[in-house]
C-alpha positions as CSV (number, residue, x, y, z in Angstrom):
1,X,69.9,179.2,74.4
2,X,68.0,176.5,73.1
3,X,69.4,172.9,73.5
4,X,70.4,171.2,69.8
5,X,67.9,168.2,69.1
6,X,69.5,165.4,68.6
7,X,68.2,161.8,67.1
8,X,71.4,159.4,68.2
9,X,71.4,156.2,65.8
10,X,73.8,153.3,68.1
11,X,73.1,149.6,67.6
12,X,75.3,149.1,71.2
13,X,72.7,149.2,73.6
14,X,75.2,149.9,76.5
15,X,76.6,152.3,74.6
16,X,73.4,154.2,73.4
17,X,72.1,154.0,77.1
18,X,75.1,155.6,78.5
19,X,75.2,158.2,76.0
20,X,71.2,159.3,76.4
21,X,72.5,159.2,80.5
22,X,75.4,161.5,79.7
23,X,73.4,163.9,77.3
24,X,70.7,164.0,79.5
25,X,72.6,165.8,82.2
26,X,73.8,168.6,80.1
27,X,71.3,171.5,79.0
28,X,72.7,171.7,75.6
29,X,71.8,169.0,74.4
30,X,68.2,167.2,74.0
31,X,68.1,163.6,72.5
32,X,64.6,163.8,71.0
33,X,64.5,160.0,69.4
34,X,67.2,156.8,70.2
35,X,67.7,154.1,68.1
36,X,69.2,151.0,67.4
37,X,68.3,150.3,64.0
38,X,69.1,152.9,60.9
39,X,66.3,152.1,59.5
40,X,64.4,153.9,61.6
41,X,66.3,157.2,61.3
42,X,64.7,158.6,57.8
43,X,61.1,158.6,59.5
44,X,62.2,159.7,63.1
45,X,64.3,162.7,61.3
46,X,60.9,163.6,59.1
47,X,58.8,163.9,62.2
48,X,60.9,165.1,65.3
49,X,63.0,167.5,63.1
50,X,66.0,167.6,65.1
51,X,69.3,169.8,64.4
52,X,71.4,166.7,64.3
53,X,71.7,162.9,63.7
54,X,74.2,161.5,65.5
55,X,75.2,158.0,63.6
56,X,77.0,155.1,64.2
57,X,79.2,154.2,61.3
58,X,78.8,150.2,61.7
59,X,75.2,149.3,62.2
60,X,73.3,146.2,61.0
61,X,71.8,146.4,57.7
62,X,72.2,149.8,56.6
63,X,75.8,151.2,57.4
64,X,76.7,155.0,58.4
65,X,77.1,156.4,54.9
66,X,74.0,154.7,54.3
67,X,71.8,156.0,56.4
68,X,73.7,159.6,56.5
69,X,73.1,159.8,53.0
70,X,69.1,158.5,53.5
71,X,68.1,161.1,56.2
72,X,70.5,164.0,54.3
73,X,68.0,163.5,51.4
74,X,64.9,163.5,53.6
75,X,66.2,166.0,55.7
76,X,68.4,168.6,53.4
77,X,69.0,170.6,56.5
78,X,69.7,168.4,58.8
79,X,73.4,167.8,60.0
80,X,74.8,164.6,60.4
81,X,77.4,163.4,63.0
82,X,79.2,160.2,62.6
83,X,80.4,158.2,65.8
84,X,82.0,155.0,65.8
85,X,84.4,153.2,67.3
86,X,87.4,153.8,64.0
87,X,87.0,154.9,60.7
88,X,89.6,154.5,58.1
89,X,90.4,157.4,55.2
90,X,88.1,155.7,52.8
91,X,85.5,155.2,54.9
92,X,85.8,159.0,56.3
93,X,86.0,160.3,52.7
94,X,82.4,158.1,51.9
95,X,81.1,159.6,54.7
96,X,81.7,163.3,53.8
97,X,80.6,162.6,50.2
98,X,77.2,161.4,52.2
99,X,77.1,164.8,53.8
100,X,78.7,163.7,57.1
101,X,80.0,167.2,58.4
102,X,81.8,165.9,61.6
103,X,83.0,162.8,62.5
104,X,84.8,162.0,65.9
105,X,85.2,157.8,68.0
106,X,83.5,157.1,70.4
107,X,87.1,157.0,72.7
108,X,87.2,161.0,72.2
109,X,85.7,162.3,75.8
110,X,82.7,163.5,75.9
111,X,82.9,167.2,75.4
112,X,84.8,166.8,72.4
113,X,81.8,164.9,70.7
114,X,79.3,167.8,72.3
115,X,81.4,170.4,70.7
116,X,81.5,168.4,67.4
117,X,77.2,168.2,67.6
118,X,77.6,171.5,68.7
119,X,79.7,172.8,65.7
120,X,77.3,170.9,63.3
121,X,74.6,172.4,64.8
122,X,75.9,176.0,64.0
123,X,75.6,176.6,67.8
124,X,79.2,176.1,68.7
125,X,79.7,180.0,68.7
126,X,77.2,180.3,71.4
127,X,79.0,178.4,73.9
């Protein structure tokens, strides 16, 4: 089975880091472009092609729905993961309307948030 590329978009540093660590470890999963900035995600998306962006919700400049929505309309088939630290109801339903299609915190342990890549992916019925 072939890992799902993922292009992770986390202003924390520490927390981006620790996550390309963890990811890196597993064979399922294959960051293919990190970033701090979601500016950065629409072009990254365009070239690498990956099967998911995985996006912070509060980022500096653009927010989550922001940038979901930006890369969705670049990227049609991409699937987008949001990740943050809390999200209220509003701010979960802006995100769906954006074309979020999972959305877990960053408290959740890690195999939850692989299985919700995972699931965006389509590839959660391999496992």
């Amino acid at each position: 089975m072939a890992p799902v590329r993922v292009v992770l978009v986390e202003d924390n540093d520490v927390f981006r880091e620790a996550l390309e660590l963890l990811f890196g470890l597993r064979p399922d999963i294959e960051i293919v472009a990190s970033l701090a900035d979601g500016s950065e995600a629409v072009a990254a998306c365009a070239t690498l092609r990956p099967d998911v962006a995985v996006i912070d919700y509060r980022l500096p400049g653009l927010d989550g729905v922001e940038v979901a929505s930006a890369v969705r309309h670049a990227c049609p088939g991409l699937a987008v993961v949001c990740l943050t630290a809390q999200v209220s109801d509003r701010e979960r339903e802006a995100l769906r309307a954006a074309g979020v299609v999972e959305c877990v915190t960053k408290d959740e342990p890690l195999e939850q948030i692989v299985g919700a890549i995972r699931r965006a992916a389509g590839a959660d019925a391999c496992s």
